[in-house]
C-alpha positions, 0 to 999 in steps of 0.5 A: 465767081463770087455767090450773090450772097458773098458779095452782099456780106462785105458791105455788112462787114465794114459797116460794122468796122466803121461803127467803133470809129463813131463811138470813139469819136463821141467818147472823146466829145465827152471828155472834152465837155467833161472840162465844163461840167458845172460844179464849185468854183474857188476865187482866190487873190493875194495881199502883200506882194509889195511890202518890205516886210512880212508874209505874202498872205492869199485866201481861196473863198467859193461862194454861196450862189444862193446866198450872194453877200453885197458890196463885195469889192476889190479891197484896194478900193474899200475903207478899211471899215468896210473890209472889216464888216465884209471879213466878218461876213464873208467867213459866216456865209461862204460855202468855205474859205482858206488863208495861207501865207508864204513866210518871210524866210520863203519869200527871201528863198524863193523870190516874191512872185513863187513865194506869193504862188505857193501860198496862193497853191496853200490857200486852194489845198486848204479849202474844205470842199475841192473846188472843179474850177479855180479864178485867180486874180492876175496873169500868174497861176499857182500849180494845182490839180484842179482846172485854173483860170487867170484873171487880171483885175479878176478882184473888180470883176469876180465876186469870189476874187473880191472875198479872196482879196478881202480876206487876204489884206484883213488878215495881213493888216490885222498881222500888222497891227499885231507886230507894231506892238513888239516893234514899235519903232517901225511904225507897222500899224501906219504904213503895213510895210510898205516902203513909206517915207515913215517906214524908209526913215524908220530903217535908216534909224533903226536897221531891219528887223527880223520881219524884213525881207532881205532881198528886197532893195531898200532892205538890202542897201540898209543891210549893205551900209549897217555891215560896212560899218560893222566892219569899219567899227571892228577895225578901229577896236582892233587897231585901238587895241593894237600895242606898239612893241617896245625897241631896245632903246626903251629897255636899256 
């Protein structure tokens, strides 16, 4: 028969077994909360999804919190003056700031939705300081080390995205404005690559460019008609060059 004393020790003993399962459950309540620790967040958004030509640009903006900027908006809903005075602005009091773009030859490659992710996944990398969270306007997000939110109309809603998307259609505008100069005949200044009656009539007149995005339809349909031609044209030289051979009759 067991002493007093033994069977006192058990209960000891598995008090102690059961102590590390208690500090094992609160270290993993500790990762978790880990999640949202405060720390920099990064709003980032995208200007050129839609366009027949050009780059998809994305800019990554983390804001001042004790230095708030006023008017921020979605650009879309802003004046092109206001967006210029916020540009400016935005670049001289963000905590830091980043644009990136995917090129045409990428987006042709790639397709515009991964296209528009890797500049969006440029932009973040690009940042000075490495932000713990990252807002994204939209329902689609890049890959990144870092956590990662969606949000759609996140550019109406969440100052960062509003900067984001400000810097993002200045800088493709103003990218507009630069190439109408080497392509006047397009028309890039008015319509910033949008397929417009202007742009559409523009390539109808004049082919694409090669600031166009081939895959795009209305690119694609003009590339299709300007190669059937090429083709018909090739076959009349051809068969205009083409000399009859002479019979025995006319040598005789």
């Amino acid at each position: 028969m067991p002493s007093p004393a033994s069977s006192k020790s058990k209960p000891r003993l598995a008090a102690k077994v059961a102590k590390p399962r208690r500090v094992a459950q609160a270290s993993m309540q500790q990762v978790a909360l880990q999640w949202h620790a405060q720390g920099l967040v990064a709003g980032v958004d995208e200007a050129g999804r839609g366009p027949l030509a050009g780059p998809v640009m994305a800019a990554a903006v983390i804001l001042d919190d004790q230095n708030p900027i006023t008017g921020l908006a979605d650009s879309k809903r802003l004046t092109a003056q206001s967006r210029d005075r916020l540009y400016d602005v935005i670049r001289a009091n963000a905590l830091c700031f980043a644009v990136a773009q995917a090129s045409v030859e990428e987006i042709d490659q790639l397709n515009i939705l991964q296209a528009t992710l890797l500049a969006m996944r440029r932009a973040v990398l690009g940042l000075r300081l490495p932000p713990k969270l990252v807002l994204v306007d939209g329902n689609r997000l890049p890959v990144l080390p870092m956590r990662c939110e969606a949000i759609v109309k996140g550019d109406a809603l969440v100052a960062a995205i509003s900067a984001a998307s400000i810097l993002a259609k200045v800088t493709r505008d103003r990218w507009c404005d630069e190439v109408a100069l080497h392509y006047p005949a397009y028309g890039f200044a008015q319509h910033k690559g949008y397929g417009t009656a202007q742009h559409l009539a523009a390539l109808q007149a004049h082919g694409a460019s090669p600031l166009h995005r081939t895959t795009f339809a209305p690119v694609r349909e003009v590339l299709a008609v300007g190669a059937g031609r090429a083709e018909v044209r090739v076959a009349q030289r051809s068969t205009a060059g083409q000399v009859e051979p002479l019979g025995m009759d006319a040598l005789l």
